[in-house]
N, C-alpha and C positions, 0 to 999 in steps of 0.2 A: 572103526572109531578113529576120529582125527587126534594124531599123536604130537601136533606141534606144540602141544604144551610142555612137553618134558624138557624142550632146548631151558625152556624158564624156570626149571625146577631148583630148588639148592641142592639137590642132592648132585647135581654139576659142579659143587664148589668141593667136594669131599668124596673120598674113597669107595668105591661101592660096595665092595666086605659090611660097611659099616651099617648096611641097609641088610644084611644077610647075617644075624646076631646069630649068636651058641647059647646067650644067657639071656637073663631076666635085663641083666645092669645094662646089655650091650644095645635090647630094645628100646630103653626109656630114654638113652643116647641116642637113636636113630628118630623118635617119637618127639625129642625135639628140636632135631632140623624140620623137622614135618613140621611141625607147629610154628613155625616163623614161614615156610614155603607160601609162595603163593597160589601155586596149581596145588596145592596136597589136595581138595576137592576131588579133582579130575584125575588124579594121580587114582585115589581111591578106588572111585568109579571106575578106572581100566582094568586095575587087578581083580575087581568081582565082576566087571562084565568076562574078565578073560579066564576066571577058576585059575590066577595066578597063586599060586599054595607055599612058598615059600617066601622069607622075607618081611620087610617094613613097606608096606607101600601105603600114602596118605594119611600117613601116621597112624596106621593100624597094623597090627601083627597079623600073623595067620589065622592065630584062636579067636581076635578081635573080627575077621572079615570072616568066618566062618559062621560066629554069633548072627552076625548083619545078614548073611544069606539066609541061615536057616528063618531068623522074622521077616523074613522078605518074603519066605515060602509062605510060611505062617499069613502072612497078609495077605497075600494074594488069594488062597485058597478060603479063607476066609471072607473076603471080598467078592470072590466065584460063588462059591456057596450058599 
């Protein structure tokens, strides 16, 4: 996957820790730089094409892109089926 989109990201303008939360308060901080980004789409899409497991990335959390995989499974096989 083409990665030139991250030069664009906000997450360029701020600490990276801060994309790598310990709590709940530290995600909804990181969730909305993502929400102003303008790659957070493509940001998304890298960390579930890549089983990226930790962190904020496209303004979804770990348990948010894990949701999103498993209905992806879910639809697909259901779609096969």
């Amino acid at each position: 996957m083409n990665t030139e989109w991250m030069a664009r990201g906000k997450c360029q303008e701020v600490a990276p820790d801060i994309f790598f939360p310990s709590d709940g308060m530290g995600v909804l901080v990181a969730q909305k730089i993502c929400a102003e980004c303008p790659v957070s789409a493509a940001c998304l899409e890298y960390a579930l094409e890549n089983h990226i497991d930790h962190g904020v990335w496209g303004g979804c959390s770990e348990r948010e892109r894990r949701r999103i995989l498993r209905r992806r499974r879910v639809s697909q096989s259901v779609s096969v089926g």
